[in-house]
Biopython code that builds the backbone (N, CA, C, O; Angstrom):
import numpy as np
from Bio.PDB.StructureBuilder import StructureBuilder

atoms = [
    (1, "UNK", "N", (65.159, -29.738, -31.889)),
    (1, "UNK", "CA", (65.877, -29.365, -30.691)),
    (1, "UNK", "C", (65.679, -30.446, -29.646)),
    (1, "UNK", "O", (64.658, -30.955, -29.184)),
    (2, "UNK", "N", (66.860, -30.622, -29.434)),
    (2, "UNK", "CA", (66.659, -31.411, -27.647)),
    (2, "UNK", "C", (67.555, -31.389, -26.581)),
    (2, "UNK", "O", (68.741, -31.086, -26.700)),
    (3, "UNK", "N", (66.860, -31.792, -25.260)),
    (3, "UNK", "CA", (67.518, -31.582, -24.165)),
    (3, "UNK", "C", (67.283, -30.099, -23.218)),
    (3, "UNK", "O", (68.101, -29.638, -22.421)),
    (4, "UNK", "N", (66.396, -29.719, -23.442)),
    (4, "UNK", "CA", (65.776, -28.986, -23.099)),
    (4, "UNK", "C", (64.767, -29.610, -21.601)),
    (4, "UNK", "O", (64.176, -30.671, -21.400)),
    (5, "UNK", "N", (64.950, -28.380, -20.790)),
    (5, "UNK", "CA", (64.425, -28.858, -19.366)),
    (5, "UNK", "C", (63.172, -27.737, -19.401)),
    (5, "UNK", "O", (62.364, -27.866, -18.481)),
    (6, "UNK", "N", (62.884, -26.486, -20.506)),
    (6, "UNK", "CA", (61.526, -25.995, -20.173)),
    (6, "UNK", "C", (60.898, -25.606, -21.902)),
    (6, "UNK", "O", (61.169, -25.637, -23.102)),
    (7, "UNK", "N", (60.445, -25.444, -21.445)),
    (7, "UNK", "CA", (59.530, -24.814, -23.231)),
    (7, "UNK", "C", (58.245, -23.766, -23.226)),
    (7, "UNK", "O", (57.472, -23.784, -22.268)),
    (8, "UNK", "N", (58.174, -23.443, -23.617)),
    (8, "UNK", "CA", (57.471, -22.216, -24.217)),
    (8, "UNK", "C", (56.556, -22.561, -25.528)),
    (8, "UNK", "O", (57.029, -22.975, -26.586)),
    (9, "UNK", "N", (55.310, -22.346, -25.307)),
    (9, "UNK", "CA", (54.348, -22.742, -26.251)),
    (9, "UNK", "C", (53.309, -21.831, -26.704)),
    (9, "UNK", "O", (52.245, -21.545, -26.156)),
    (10, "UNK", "N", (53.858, -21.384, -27.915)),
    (10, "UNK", "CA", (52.261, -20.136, -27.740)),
    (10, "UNK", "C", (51.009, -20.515, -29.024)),
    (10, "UNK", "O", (51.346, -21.078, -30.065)),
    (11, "UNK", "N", (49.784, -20.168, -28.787)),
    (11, "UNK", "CA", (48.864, -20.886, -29.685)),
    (11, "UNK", "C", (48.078, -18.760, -30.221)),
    (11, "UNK", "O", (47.221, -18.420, -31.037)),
    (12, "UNK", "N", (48.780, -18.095, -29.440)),
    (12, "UNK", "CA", (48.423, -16.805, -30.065)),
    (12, "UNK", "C", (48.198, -16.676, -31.542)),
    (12, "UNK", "O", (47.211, -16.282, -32.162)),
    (13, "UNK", "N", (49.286, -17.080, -31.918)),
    (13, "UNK", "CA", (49.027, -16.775, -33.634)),
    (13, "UNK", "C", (48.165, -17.148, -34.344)),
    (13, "UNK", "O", (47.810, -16.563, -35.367)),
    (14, "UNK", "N", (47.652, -18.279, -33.869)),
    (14, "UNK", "CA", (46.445, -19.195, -34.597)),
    (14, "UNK", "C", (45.359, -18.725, -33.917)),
    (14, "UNK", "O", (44.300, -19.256, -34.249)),
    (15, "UNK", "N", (45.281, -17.676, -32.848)),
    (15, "UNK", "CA", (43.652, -17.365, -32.232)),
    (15, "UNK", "C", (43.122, -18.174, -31.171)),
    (15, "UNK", "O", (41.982, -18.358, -30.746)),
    (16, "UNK", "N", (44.335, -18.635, -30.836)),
    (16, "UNK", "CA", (43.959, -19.759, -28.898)),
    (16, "UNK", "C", (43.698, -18.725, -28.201)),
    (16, "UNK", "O", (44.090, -17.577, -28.411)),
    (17, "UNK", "N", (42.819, -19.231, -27.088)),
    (17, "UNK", "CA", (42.231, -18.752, -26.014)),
    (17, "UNK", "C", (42.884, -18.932, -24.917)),
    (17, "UNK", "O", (43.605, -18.073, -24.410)),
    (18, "UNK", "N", (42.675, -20.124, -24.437)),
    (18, "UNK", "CA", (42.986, -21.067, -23.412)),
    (18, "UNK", "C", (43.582, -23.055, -24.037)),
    (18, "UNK", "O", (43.278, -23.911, -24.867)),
    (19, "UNK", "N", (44.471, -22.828, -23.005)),
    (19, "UNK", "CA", (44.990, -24.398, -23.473)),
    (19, "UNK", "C", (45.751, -25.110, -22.332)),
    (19, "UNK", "O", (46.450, -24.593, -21.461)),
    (20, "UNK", "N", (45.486, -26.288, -22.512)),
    (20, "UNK", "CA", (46.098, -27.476, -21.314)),
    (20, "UNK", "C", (47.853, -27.790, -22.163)),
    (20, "UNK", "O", (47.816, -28.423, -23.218)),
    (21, "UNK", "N", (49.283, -27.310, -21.624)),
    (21, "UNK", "CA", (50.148, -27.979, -22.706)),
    (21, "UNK", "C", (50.781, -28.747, -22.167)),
    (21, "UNK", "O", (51.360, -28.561, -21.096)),
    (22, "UNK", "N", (50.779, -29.659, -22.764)),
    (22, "UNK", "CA", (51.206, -31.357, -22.511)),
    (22, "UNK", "C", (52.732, -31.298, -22.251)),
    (22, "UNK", "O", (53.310, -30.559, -23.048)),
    (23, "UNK", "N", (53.476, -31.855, -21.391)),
    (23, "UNK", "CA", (54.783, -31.544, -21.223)),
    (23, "UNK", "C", (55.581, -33.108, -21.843)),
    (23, "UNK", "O", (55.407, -34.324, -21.763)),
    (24, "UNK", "N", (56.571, -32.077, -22.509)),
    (24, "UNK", "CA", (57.262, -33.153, -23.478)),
    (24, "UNK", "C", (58.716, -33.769, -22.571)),
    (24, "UNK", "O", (59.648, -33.010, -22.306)),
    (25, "UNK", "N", (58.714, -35.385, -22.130)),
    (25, "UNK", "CA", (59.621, -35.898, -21.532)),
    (25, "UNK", "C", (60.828, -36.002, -22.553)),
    (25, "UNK", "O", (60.760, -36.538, -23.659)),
    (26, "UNK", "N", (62.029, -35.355, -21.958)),
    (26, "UNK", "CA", (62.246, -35.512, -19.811)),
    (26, "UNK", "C", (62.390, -34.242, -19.897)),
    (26, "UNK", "O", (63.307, -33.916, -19.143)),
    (27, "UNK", "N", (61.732, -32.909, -20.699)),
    (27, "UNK", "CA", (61.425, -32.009, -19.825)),
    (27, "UNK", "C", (60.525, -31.905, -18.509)),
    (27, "UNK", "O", (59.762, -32.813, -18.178)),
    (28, "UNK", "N", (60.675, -30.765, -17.817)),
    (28, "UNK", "CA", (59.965, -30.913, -16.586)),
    (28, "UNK", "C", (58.688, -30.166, -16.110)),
    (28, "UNK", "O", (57.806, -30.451, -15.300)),
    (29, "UNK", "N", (58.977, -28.863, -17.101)),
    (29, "UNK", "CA", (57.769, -27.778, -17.591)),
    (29, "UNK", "C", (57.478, -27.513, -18.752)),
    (29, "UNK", "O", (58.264, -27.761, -19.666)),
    (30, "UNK", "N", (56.019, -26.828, -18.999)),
    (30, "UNK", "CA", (55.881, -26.449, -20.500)),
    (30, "UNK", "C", (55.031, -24.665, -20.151)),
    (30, "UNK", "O", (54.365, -24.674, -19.116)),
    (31, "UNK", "N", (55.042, -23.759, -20.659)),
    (31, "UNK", "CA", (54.745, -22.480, -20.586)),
    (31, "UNK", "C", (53.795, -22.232, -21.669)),
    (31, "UNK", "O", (54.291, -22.058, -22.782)),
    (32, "UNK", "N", (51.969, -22.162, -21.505)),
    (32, "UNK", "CA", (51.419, -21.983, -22.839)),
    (32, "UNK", "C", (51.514, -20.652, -22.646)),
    (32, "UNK", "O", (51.663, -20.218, -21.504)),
    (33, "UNK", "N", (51.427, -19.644, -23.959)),
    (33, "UNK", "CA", (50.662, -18.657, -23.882)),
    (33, "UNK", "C", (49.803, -18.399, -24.864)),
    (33, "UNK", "O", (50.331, -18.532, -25.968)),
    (34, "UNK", "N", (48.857, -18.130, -24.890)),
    (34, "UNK", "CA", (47.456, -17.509, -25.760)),
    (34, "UNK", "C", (47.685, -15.720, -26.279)),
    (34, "UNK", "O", (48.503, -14.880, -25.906)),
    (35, "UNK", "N", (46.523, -15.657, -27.312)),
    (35, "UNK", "CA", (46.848, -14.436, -27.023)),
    (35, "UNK", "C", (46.143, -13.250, -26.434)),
    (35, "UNK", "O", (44.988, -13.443, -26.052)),
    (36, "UNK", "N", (46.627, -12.131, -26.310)),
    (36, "UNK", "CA", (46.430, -11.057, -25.069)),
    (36, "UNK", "C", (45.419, -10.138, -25.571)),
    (36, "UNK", "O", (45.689, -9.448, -26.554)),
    (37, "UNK", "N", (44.319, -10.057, -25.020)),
    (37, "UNK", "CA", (42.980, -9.365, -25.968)),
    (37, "UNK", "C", (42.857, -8.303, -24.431)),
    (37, "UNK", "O", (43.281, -8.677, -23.337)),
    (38, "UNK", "N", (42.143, -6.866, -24.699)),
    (38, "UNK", "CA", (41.342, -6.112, -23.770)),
    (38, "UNK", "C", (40.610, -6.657, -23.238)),
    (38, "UNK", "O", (40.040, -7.498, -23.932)),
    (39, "UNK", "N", (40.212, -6.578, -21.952)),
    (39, "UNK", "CA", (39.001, -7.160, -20.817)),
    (39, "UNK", "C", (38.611, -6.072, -19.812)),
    (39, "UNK", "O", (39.511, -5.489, -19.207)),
    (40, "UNK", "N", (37.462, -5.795, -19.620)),
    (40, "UNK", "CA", (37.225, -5.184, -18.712)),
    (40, "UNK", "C", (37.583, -5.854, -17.278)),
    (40, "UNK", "O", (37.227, -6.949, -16.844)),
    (41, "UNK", "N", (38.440, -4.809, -16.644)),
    (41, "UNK", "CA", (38.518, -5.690, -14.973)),
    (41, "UNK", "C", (37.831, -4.801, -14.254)),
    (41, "UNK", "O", (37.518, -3.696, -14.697)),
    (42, "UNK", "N", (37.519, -5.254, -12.986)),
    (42, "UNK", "CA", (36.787, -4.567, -11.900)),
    (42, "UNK", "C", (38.262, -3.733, -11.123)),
    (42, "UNK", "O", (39.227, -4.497, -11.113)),
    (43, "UNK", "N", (38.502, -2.599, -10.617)),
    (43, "UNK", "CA", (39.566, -2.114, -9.732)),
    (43, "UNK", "C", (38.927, -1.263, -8.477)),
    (43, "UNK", "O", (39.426, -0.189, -8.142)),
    (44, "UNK", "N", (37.770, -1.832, -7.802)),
    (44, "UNK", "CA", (37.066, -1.450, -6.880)),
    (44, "UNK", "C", (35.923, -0.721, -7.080)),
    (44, "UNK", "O", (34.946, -0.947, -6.366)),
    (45, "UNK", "N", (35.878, 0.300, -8.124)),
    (45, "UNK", "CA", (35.333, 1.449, -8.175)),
    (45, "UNK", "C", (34.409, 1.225, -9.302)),
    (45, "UNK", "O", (33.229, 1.576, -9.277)),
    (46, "UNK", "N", (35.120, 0.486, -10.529)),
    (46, "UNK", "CA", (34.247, 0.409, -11.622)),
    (46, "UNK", "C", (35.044, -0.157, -13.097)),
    (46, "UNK", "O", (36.248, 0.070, -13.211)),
    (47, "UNK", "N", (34.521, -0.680, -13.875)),
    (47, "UNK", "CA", (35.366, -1.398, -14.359)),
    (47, "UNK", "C", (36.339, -0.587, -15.392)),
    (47, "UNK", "O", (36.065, 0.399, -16.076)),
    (48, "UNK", "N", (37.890, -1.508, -15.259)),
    (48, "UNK", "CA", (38.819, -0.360, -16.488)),
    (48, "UNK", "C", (39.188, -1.527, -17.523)),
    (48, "UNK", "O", (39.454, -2.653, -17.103)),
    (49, "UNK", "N", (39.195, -1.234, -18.824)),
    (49, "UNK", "CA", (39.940, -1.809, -19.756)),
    (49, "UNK", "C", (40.902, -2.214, -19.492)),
    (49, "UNK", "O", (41.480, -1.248, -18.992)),
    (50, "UNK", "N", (41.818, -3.363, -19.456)),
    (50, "UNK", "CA", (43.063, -4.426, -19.419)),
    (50, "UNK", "C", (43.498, -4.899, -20.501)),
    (50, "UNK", "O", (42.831, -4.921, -21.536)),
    (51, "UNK", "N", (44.370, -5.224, -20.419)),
    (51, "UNK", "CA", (45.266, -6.169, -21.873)),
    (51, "UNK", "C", (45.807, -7.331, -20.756)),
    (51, "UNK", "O", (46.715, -7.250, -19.929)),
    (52, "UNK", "N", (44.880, -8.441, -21.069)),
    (52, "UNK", "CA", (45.070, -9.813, -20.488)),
    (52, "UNK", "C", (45.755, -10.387, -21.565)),
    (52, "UNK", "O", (45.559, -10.326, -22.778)),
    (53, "UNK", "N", (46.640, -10.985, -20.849)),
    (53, "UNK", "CA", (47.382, -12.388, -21.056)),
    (53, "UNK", "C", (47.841, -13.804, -20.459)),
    (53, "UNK", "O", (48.802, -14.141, -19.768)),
    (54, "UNK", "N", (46.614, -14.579, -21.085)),
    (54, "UNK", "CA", (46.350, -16.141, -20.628)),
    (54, "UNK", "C", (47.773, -16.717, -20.249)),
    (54, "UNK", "O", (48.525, -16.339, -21.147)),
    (55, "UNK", "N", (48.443, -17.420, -19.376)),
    (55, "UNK", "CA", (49.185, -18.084, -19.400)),
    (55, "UNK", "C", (48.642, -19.363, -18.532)),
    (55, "UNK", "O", (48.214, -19.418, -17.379)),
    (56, "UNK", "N", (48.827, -20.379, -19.541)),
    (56, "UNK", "CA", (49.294, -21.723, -18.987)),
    (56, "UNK", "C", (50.238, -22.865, -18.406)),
    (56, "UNK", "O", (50.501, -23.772, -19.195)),
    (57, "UNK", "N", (50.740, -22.932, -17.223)),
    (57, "UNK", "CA", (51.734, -23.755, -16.683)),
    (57, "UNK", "C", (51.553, -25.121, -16.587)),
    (57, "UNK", "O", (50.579, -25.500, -15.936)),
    (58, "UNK", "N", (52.201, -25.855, -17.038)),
    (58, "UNK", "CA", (52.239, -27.325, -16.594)),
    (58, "UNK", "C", (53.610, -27.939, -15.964)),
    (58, "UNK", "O", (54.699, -27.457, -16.274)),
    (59, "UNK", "N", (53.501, -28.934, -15.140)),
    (59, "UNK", "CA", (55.011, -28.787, -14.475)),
    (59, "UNK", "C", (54.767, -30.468, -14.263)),
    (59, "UNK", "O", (53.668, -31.017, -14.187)),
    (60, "UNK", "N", (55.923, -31.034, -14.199)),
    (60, "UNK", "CA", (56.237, -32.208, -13.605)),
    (60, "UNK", "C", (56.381, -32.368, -12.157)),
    (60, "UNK", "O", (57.483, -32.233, -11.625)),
    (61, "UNK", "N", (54.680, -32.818, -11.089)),
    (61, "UNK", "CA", (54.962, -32.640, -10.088)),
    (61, "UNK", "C", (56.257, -33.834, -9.479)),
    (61, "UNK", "O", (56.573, -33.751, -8.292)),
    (62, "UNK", "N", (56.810, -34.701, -10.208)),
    (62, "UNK", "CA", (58.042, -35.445, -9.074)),
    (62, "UNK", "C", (58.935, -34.596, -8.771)),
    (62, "UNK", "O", (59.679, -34.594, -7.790)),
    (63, "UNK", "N", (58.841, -33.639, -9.886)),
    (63, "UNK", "CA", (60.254, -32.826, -9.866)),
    (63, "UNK", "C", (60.288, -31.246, -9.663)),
    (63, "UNK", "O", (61.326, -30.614, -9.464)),
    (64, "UNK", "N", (59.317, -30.826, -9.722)),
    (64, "UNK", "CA", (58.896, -29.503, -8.965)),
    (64, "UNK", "C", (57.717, -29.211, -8.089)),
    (64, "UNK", "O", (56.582, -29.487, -8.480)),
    (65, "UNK", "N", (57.903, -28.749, -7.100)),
    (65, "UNK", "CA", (57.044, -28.835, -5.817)),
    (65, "UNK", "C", (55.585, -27.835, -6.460)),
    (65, "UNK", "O", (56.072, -26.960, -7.176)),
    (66, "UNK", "N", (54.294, -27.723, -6.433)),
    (66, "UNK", "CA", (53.154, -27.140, -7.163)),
    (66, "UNK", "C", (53.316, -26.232, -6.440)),
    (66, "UNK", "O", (53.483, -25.402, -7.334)),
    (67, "UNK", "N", (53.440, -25.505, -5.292)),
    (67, "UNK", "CA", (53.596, -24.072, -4.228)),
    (67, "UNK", "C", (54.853, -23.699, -5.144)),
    (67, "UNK", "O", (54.522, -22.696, -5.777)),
    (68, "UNK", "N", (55.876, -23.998, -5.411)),
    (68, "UNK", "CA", (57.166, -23.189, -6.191)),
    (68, "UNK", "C", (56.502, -22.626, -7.964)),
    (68, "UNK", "O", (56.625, -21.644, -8.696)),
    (69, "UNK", "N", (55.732, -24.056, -7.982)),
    (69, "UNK", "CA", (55.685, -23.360, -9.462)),
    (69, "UNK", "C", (54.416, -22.416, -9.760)),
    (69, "UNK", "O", (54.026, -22.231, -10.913)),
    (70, "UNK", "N", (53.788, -21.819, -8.611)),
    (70, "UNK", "CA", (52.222, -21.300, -8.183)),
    (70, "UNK", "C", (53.179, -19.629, -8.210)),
    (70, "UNK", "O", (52.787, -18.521, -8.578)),
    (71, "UNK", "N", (54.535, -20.070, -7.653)),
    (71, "UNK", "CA", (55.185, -18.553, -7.269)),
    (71, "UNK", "C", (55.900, -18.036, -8.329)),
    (71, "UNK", "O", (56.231, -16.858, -8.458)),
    (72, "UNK", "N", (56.224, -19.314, -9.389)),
    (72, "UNK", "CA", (57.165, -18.835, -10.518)),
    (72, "UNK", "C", (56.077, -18.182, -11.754)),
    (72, "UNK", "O", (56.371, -17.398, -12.656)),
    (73, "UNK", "N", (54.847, -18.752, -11.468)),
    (73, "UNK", "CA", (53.461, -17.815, -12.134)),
    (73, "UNK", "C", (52.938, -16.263, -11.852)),
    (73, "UNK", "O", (52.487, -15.387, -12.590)),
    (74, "UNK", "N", (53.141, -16.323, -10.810)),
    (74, "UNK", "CA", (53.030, -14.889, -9.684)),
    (74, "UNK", "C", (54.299, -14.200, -10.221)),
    (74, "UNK", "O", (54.158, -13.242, -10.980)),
    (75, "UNK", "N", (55.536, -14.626, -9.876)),
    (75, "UNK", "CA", (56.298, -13.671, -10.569)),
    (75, "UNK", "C", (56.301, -13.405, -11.645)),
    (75, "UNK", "O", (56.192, -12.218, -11.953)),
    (76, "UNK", "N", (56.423, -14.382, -12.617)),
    (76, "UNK", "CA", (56.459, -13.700, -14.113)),
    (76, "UNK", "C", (55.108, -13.048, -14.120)),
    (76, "UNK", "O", (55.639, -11.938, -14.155)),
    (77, "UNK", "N", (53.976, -12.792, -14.118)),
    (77, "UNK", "CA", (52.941, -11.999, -14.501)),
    (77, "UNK", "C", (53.151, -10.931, -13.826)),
    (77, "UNK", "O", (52.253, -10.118, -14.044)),
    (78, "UNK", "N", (54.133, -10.458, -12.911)),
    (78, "UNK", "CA", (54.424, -9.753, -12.270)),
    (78, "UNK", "C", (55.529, -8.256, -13.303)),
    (78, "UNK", "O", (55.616, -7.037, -13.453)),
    (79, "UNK", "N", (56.212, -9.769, -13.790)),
    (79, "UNK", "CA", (57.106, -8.885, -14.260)),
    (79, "UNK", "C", (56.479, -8.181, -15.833)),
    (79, "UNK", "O", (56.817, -7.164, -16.440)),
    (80, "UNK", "N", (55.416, -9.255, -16.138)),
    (80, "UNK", "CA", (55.120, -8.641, -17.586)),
    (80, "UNK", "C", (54.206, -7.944, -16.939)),
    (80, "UNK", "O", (53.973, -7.112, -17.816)),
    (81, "UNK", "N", (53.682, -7.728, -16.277)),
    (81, "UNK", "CA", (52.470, -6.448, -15.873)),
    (81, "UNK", "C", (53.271, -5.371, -15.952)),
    (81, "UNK", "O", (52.933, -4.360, -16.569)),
    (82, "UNK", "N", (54.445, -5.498, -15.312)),
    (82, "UNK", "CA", (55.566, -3.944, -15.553)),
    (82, "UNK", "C", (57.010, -4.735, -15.795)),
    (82, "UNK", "O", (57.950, -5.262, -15.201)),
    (83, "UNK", "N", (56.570, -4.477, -16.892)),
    (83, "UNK", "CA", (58.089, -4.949, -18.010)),
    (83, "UNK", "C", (59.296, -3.601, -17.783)),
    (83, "UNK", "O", (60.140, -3.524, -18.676)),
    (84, "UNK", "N", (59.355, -2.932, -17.041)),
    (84, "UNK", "CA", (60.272, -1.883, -16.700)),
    (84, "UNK", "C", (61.226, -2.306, -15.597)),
    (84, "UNK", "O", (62.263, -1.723, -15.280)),
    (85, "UNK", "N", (60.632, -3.593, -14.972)),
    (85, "UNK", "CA", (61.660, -3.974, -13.758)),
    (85, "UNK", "C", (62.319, -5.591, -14.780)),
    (85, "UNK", "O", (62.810, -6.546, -14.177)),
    (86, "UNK", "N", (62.231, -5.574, -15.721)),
    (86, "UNK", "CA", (62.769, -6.153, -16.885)),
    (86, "UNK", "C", (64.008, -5.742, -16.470)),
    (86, "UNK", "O", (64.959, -6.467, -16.177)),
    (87, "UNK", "N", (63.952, -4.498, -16.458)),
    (87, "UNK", "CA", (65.372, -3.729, -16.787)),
    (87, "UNK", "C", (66.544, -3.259, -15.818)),
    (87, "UNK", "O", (67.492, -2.516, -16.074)),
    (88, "UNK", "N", (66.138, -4.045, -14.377)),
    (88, "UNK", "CA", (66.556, -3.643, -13.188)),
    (88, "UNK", "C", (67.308, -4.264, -13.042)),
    (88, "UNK", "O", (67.970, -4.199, -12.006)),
]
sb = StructureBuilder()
sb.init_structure("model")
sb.init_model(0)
sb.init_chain("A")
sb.init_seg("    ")
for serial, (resi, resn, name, xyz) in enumerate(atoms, 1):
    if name == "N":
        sb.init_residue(resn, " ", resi, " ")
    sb.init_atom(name, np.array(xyz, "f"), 0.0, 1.0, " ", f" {name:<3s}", serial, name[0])
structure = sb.get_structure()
């Protein structure tokens, strides 16, 4: 495939954790994802079971400002936290 301006990279299947993904020119972003295991989180009171999912962004800063792509992270984890406004 080419000509592509973003990509999507997942290392889930093979048992990645965490990963740095190298962005392939003249795309401008690359999207890792790992995969999504239970974690205890803290929610003030005491800790609750979670289903985390690692995501990694890398972006071409000439061509996207790091505050835009800080917000395009915020939203999507937003939307997969409640995949119901998927549907809105």
């Amino acid at each position: 495939m080419s000509g592509a301006c973003f990509t999507i990279s997942s290392l889930g299947g093979i048992g990645g954790r965490y990963f740095t993904p190298i962005i392939n020119a003249p795309e401008v972003a690359i999207l890792g994802v790992c995969r999504s295991a239970i974690e205890p989180r803290w929610d003030g009171k005491a800790f609750q079971p979670r289903l985390m999912l690692p995501l990694s962004l890398s972006w071409d800063h000439r061509v996207i400002d790091g505050a835009s792509a800080a917000r395009f992270n915020v939203y999507l984890s937003q939307i997969l936290a409640d995949f119901r406004r998927v549907l809105l």
